[in-house]
C-alpha positions as CSV (number, residue, x, y, z in Angstrom):
1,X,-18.0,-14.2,6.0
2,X,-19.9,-13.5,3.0
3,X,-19.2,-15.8,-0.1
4,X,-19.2,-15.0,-4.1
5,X,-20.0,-17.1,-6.8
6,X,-17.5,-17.6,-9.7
7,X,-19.2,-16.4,-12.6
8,X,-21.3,-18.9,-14.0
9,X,-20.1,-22.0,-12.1
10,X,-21.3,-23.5,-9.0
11,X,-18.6,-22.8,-7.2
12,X,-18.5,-19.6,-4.7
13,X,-16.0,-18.1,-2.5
14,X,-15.2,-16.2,0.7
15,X,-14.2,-12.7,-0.1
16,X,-11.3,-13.4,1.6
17,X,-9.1,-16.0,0.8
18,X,-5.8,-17.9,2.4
19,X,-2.9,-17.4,-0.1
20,X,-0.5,-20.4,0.4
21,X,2.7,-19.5,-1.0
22,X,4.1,-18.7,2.5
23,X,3.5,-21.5,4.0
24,X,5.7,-23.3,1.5
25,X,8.3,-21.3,2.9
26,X,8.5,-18.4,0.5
27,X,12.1,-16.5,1.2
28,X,12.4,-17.8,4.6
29,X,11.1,-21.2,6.4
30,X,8.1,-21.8,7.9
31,X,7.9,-24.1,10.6
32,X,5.4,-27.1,10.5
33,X,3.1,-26.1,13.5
34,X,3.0,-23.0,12.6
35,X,1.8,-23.4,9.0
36,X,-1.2,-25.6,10.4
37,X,-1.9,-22.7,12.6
38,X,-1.7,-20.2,10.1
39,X,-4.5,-22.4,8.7
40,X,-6.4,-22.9,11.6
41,X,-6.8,-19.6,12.0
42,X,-8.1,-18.7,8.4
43,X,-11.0,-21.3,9.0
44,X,-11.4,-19.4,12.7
45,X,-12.0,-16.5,10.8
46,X,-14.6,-17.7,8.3
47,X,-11.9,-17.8,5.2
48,X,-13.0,-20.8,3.5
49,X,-11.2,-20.7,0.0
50,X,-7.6,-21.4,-0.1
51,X,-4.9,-21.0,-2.9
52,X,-1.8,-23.0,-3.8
53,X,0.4,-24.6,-6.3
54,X,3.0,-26.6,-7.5
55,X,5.4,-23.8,-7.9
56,X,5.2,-22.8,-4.5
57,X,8.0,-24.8,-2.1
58,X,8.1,-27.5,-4.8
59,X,5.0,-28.9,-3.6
60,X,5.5,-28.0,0.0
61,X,2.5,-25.5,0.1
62,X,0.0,-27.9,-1.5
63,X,1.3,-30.6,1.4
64,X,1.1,-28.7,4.0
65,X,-2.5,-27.1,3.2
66,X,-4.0,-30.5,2.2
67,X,-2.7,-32.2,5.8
68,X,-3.9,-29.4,7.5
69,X,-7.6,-29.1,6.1
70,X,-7.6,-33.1,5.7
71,X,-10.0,-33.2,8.6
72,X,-12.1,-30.7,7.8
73,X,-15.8,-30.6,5.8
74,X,-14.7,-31.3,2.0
75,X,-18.2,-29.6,1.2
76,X,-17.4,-26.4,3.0
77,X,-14.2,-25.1,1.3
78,X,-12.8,-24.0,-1.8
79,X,-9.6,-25.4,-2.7
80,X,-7.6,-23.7,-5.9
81,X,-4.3,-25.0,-7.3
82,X,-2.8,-24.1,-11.0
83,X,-0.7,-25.6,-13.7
84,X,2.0,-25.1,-16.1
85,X,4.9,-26.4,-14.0
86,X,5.3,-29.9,-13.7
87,X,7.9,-30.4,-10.9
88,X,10.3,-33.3,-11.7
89,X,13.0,-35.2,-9.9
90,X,15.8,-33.5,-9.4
91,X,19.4,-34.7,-7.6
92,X,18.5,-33.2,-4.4
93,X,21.8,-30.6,-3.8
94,X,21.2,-27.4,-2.8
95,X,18.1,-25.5,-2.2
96,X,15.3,-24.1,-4.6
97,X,15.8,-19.9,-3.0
98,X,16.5,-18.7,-5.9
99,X,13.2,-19.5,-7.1
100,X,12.3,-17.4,-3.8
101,X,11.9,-20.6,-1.6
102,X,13.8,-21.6,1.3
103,X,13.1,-25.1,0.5
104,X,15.7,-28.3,-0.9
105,X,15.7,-28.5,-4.6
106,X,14.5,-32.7,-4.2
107,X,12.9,-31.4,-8.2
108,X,13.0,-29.1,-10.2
109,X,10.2,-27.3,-12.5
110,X,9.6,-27.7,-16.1
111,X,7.2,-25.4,-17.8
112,X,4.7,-27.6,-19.6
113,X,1.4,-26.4,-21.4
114,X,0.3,-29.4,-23.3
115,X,-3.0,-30.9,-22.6
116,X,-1.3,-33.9,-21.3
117,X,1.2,-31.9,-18.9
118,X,-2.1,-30.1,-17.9
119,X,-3.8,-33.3,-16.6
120,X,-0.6,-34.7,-15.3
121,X,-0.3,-31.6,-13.3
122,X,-3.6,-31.7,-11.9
123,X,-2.9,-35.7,-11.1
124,X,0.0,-34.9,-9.0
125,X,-1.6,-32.1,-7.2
126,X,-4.6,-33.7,-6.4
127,X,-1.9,-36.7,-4.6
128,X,0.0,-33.8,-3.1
129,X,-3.7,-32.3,-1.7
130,X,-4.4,-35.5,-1.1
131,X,-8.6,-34.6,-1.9
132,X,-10.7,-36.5,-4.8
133,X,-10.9,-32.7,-6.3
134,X,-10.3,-29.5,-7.3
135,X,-12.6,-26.7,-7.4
136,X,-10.4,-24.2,-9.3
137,X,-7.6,-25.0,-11.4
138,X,-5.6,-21.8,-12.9
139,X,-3.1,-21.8,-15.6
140,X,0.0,-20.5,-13.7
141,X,2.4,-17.3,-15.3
142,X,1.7,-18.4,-19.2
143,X,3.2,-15.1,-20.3
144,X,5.9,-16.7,-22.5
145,X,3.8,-19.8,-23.5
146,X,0.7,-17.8,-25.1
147,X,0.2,-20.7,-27.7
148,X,0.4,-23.8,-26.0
149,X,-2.0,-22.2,-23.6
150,X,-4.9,-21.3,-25.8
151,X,-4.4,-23.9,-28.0
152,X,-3.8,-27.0,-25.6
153,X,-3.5,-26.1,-22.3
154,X,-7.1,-23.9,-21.7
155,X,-9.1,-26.7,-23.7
156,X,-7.8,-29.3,-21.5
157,X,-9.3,-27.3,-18.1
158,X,-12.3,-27.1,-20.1
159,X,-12.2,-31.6,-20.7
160,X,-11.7,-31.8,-16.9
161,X,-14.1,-29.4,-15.9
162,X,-17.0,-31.2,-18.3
163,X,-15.6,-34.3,-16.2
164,X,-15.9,-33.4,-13.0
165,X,-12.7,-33.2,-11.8
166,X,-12.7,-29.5,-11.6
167,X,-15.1,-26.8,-10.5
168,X,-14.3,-23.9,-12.6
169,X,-11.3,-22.7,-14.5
170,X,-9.2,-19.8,-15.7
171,X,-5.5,-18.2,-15.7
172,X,-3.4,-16.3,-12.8
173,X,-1.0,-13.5,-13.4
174,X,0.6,-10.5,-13.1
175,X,-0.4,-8.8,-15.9
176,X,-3.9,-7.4,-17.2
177,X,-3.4,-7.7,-21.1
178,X,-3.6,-11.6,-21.4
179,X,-6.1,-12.4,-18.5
180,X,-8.5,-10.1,-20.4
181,X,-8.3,-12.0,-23.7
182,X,-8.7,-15.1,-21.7
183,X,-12.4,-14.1,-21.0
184,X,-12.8,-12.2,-23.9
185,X,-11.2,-15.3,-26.1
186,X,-12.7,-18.4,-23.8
187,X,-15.4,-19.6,-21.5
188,X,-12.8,-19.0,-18.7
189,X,-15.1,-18.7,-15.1
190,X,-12.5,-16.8,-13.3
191,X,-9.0,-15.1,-13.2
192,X,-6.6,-14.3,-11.0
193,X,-5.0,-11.0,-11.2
194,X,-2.0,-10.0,-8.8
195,X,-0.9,-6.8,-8.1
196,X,-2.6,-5.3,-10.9
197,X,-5.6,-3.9,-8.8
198,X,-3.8,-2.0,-5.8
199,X,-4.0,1.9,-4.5
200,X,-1.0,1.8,-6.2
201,X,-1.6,0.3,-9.5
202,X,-4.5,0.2,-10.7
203,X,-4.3,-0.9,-14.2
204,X,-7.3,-3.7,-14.0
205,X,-9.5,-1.0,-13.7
206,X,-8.5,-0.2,-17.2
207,X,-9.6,-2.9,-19.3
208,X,-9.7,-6.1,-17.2
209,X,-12.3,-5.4,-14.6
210,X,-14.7,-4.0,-16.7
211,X,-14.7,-6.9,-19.4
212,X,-15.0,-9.4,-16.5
213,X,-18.4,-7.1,-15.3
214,X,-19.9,-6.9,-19.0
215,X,-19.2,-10.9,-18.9
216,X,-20.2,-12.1,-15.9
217,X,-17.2,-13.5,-15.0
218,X,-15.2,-13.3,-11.8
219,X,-12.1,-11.7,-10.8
220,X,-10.1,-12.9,-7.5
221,X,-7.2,-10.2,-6.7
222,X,-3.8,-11.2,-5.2
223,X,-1.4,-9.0,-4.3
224,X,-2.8,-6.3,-3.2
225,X,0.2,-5.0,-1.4
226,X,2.5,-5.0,-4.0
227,X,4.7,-7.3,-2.2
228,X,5.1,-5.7,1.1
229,X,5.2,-1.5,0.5
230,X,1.6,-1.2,1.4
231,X,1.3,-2.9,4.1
232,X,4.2,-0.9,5.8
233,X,5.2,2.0,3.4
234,X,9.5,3.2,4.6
235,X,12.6,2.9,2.0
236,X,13.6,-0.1,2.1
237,X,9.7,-2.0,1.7
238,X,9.5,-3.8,-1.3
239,X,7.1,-3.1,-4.5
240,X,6.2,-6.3,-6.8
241,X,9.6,-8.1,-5.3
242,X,12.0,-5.2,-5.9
243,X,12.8,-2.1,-4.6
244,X,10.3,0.9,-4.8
245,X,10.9,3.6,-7.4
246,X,11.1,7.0,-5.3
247,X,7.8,8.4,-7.0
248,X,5.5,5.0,-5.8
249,X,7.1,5.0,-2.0
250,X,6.3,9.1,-1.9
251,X,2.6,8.2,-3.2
252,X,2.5,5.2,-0.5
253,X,3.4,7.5,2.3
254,X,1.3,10.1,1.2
255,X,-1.2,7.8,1.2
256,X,-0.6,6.2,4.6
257,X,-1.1,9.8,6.0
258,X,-4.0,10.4,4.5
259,X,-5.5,6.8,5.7
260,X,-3.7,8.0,9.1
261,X,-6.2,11.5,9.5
262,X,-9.2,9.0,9.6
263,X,-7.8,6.9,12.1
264,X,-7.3,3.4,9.3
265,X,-4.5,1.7,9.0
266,X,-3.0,1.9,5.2
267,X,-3.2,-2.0,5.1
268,X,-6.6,-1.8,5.6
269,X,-7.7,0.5,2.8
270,X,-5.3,-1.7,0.7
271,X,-6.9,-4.8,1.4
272,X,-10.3,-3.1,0.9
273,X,-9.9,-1.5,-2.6
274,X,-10.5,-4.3,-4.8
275,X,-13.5,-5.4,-3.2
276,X,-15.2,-1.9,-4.1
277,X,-15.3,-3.1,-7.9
278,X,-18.6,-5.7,-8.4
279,X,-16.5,-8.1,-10.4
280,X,-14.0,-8.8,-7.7
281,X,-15.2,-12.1,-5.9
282,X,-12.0,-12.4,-3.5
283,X,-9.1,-10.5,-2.3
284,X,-6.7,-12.9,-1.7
285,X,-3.6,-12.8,0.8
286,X,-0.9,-14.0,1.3
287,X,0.0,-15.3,5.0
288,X,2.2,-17.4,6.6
289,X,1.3,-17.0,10.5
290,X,-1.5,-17.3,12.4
291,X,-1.1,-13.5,13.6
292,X,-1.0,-12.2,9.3
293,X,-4.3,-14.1,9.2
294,X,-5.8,-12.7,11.9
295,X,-4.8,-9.0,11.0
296,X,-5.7,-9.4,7.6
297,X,-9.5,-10.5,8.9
298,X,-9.4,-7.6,11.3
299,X,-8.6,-5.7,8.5
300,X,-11.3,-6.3,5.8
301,X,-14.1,-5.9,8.6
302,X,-12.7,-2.5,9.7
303,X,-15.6,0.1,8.2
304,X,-13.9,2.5,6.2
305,X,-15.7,6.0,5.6
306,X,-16.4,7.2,1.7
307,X,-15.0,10.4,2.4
308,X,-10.9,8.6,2.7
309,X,-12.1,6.6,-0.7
310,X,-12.9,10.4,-2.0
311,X,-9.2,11.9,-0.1
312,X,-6.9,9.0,-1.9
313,X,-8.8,9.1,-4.9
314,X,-7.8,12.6,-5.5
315,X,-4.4,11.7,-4.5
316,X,-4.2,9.6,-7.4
317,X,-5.7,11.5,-9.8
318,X,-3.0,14.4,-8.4
């Protein structure tokens, strides 16, 4: 599978990466085995970087990935974890679902942005991971903590990458307008923008994608079925975790027909969008089964003819 670098690091990436907020048992549980599989079958495939974070499963996702690539060739993977939640003891009733895990709330999170949160959090990962590093660390949702992020919590990803103890750094969200000032404002190597560049929404085209070009940074790309309604376009599919306004589930269906005339699956053209922009170094995707990692694969090799780019373009634009 063909690998990218991040911007001006050292680090590069498959162009398809493992997203491992399923595996911590996002909504619903995930059995053991069948996490380890989900794994397995991502490194069967040639994916070789892999996403995570605190947040997701209170530490249950960056567990379970650490054990299962724990025997694996350090050298040959990517591993990317973020901050901004510190997870803390917590008195152990009830569970954490509605933070969207099906997990027992044994902590709870707290947002922290300071530098010393910042290394604290990578400190705990890196014992949850249980690896001597981490090649990309991103700061997680700061939306609401815009300060404390520039001034304290960025510089301190820059102190730990001039140490060592990270590969390259930058900021994961949902939204276009801070991540662009993060390379416009910083020496950020990479961001991570979800939902943000789908066939439905395609905002980071705007502003974002081109800023990261004229810099020569990077841009990995989550969520590129808005939660679900690409992938399998009908009434009650979700968009970006809540139910689809009635114009964006007629454009998804229209669009599904359209990718149905040339014989490709909607998923496929979905999954394949972002990587038609140069500044895209990953799409990644979220899975929590061995068969979701398999498809997803299947899906980014299928060759997809210009002429459907040209029919859904149009579509858009209509």
């Amino acid at each position: 599978m063909r690998r990218n670098k991040i911007g001006n690091s050292t680090v590069d990436i498959t162009e398809l990466s493992f997203g491992a907020a399923g595996i911590g048992n996002l909504f619903t549980p995930v059995d053991p085995a069948e996490a380890d599989e989900a794994v397995d079958a991502a490194w069967e495939a040639g994916i070789r970087y892999f996403d995570t974070a605190p947040h997701y499963g209170l530490g249950l996702s960056e567990r379970r990935l650490g054990g299962a690539l724990r025997d694996r060739p350090r050298a040959e993977y990517v591993l990317s974890t973020k901050v901004g939640r510190l997870l803390e003891p917590g008195p152990g009733q009830g569970d954490d679902i509605g933070n969207g895990f099906a997990v027992p709330a044994t902590h709870h999170r707290v947002w922290d942005f300071s530098a010393d949160g910042v290394r604290r959090s990578i400190e705990d990962s890196l014992t949850r991971l249980g690896t001597d590093r981490i090649d990309i660390a991103y700061l997680h949702d700061p939306d609401d903590h815009a300060e404390d992020a520039f001034r304290h919590a960025y510089p301190m990803l820059e102190k730990l990458r001039s140490e060592g103890m990270l590969g390259a750094i930058g900021a994961g969200m949902n939204q276009t307008a801070m991540l662009t000032r993060f390379l416009r404002d910083t020496d950020a190597d990479v961001v991570l923008c979800a939902g943000r560049c789908t066939l439905l929404d395609r905002s980071a085209l705007d502003t974002l994608l081109p800023e990261a070009q004229a810099r020569g940074r990077s841009v990995v790309v989550g969520g590129v079925f808005n939660s679900g309604l690409l992938a399998d376009p009908r009434p009650d599919a979700p968009y970006d975790y809540g139910a689809a306004p009635a114009g964006v589930l007629d454009r998804a269906l229209r669009m599904k027909d359209v990718c149905g005339r040339y014989g490709i699956p909607l998923r496929a053209a979905a999954l394949q969008f972002p990587r038609r922009h140069p500044a895209v170094a990953s799409v990644l995707v979220g899975t929590r089964s061995a068969a979701e990692v398999r498809d997803a694969a299947e899906m980014l090799r299928l060759g997809i003819p210009e002429a459907l780019w040209d029919d859904l373009a149009a579509l858009w634009e209509g």
